[in-house]
N, C-alpha and C positions, 0 to 999 in steps of 0.2 A: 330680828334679822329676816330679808327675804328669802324665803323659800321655792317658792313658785312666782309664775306670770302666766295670768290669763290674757287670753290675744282675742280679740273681736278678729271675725275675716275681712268681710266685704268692706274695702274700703282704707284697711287697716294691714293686711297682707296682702291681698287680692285688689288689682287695681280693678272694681267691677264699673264703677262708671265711665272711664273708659270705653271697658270690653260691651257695653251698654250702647254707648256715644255713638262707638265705631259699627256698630248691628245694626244703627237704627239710619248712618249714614250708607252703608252699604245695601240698605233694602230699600233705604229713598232714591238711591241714584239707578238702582234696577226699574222701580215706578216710572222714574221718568223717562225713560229709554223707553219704557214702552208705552207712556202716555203723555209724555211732554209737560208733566207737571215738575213745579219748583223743586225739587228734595227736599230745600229748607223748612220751605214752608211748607209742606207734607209732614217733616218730621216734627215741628212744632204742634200742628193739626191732628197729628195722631195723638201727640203725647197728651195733650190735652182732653182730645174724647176718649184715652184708655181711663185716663186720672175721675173723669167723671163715670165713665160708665163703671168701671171696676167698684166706684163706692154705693152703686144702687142696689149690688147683691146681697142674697141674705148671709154670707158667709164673707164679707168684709167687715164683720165686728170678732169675726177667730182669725182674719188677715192679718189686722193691727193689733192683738194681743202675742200672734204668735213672732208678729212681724217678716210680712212677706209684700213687698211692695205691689205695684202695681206694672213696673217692666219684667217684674219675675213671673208675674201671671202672663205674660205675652210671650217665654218661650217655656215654661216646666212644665215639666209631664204629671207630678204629686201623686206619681204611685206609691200613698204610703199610706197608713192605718187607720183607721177611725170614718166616723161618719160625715166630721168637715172635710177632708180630704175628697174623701169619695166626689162628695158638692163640687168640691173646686175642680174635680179631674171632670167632671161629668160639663162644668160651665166652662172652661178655659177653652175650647175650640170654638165655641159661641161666642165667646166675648173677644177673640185676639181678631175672627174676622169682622165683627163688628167694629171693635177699634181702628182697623185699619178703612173699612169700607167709610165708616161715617166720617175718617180722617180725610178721604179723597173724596167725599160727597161736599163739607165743608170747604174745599177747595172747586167745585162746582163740578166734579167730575163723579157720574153715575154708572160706576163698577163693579158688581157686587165679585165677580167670577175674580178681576184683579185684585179685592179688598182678600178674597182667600188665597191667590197664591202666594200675597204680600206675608200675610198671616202665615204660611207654609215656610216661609223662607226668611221669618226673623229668627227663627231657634237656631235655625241653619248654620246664621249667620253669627249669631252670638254662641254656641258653641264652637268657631273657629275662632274664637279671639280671646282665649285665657289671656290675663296681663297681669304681671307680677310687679310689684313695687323692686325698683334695680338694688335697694337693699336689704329684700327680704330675709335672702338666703343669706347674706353674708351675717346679720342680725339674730337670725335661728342658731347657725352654727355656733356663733359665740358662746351662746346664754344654754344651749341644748349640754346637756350634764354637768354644767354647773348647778341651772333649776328645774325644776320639774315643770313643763308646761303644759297648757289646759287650753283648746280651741273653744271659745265660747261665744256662739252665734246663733241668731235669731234665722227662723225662716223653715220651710219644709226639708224633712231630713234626705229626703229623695234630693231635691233640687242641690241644696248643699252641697252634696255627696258628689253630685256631677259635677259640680265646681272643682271639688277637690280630684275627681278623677280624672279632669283634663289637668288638670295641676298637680300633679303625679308627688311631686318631693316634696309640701311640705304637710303631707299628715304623717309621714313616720318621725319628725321631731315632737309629736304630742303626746304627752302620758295619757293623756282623755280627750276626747270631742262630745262636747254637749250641743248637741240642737234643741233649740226651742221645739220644737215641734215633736219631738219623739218625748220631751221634759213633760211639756202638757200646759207651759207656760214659757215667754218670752223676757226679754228683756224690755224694760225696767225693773220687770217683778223681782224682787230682792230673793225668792224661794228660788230660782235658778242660780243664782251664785252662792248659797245657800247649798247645793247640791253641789256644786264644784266644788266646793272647800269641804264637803264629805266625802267624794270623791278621793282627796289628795290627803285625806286626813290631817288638815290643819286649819288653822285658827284665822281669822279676818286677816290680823295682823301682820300675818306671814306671806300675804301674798300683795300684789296688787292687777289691776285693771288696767291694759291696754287697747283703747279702742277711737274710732274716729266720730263718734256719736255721741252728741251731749245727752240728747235727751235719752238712749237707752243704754249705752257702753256706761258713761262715766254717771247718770243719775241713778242708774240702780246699783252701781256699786258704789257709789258716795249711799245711798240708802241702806246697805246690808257691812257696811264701814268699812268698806275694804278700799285701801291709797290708791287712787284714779291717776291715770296719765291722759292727757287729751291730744292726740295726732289729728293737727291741726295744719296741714298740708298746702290749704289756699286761703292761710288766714280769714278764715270764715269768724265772724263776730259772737263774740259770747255773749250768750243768755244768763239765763238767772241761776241756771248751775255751773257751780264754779269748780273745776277739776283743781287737784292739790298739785299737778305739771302739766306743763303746756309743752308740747314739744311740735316742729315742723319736718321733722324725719326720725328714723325707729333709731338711729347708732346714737339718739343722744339718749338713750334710756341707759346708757351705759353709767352714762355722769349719776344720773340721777338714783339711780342703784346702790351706787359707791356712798352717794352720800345719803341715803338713805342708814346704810351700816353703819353709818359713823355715830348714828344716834345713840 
């Protein structure tokens, strides 16, 4: 019988690509107001030199173990513990106006003073636009004291934390939140769900995995054997890890529950 559900956030409750989309449209159409460049293609341009430049640090191999992208390094502050932290707080005002400046030098436009307030005004922008999937809440309610739920996500617990503080309701439906980053390991590593399931004091069996990530929601809990659900939202193609439900919205976890029990 199920017990609990673990929930991945970004992505999975938190509509973050969106709240991402809508940051990076909103501080390209500022650009071009004041420089007459494309948005579009600014916003393609930047994303591009953050993606490359963010992987030349020395602290992008604790990035992708903890799992912290490379748009979360263009608006968080990682005021949080440890000496990779520290890196990443000390590099992230270096690298977001770089990102931005080499994004509008790629476009032929030589800005650097623009490339920083671009830089200045994407956190801005992306903490004005929490976005919540329209059936979070209804979803939470149901399932909240029937099971015992577990927030289980990758990424800097500072950063998280500001996610969840612009989105005020749903961390009091969690009996725990685990961040990768306070854990000291991310997901796919099977030792953080591992720690959930000690947390809640129960057994693989009893629980399962909801998240929108094959390669670290559903492959580290198909590794640590806990029943995966995969929230597969834009029919994105599957790889070579195969979640045990495929769902394309959170209310059909209801079905899938029920007949779970029946086993």
């Amino acid at each position: 019988m199920i017990k609990a559900i673990f929930f991945d956030l970004d992505d999975t409750l938190l509509w973050d690509q969106k709240s991402v989309n809508e940051a990076f449209e909103a501080t390209c159409r500022f650009a071009s107001e004041r420089c007459g460049v494309d948005p579009k293609l600014l916003e393609e341009a930047v994303r591009k030199e953050a993606a490359a430049l963010y992987a030349t640090y020395e602290i992008y191999p604790f990035t992708q173990m903890i799992g912290i992208n490379p748009f979360e390094g263009m608006w968080g502050d990682f005021l949080d513990e440890g000496d990779d932290f520290r890196k990443m707080k000390e590099i992230v005002p270096i690298y977001r106006q770089e990102a931005w400046t080499r994004g509008l030098r790629a476009l032929g436009i030589e800005h650097v003073a623009l490339g920083q307030e671009l830089a200045e005004r994407f956190p801005i922008e992306r903490r004005s636009r929490p976005f919540v999937y329209d059936e979070t809440f209804q979803v939470l309610d149901a399932l909240h004291g029937t099971y015992k739920l577990l927030l289980l996500t990758n990424g800097s617990p500072d950063l998280q934390n500001t996610k969840l503080s612009i989105t005020p309701q749903i961390a009091p439906y969690f009996d725990h939140i685990v961040i990768s980053g306070a854990f000291g390991r991310g997901k796919p590593d099977p030792s953080i769900f591992a720690h959930a399931l000690e947390l809640l004091s129960l057994q693989k069996e009893e629980v399962i995995m909801v998240g929108d990530n094959l390669m670290t929601d559903i492959l580290g809990a198909s590794r640590a054997g806990i029943t995966t659900v995969w929230v597969n939202r834009h029919q994105k193609e599957r790889n070579e890890v195969i979640p045990d439900y495929e769902i394309t919205h959170l209310e059909e976890l209801y079905k899938i529950l029920k007949e779970i029990d029946k086993r």
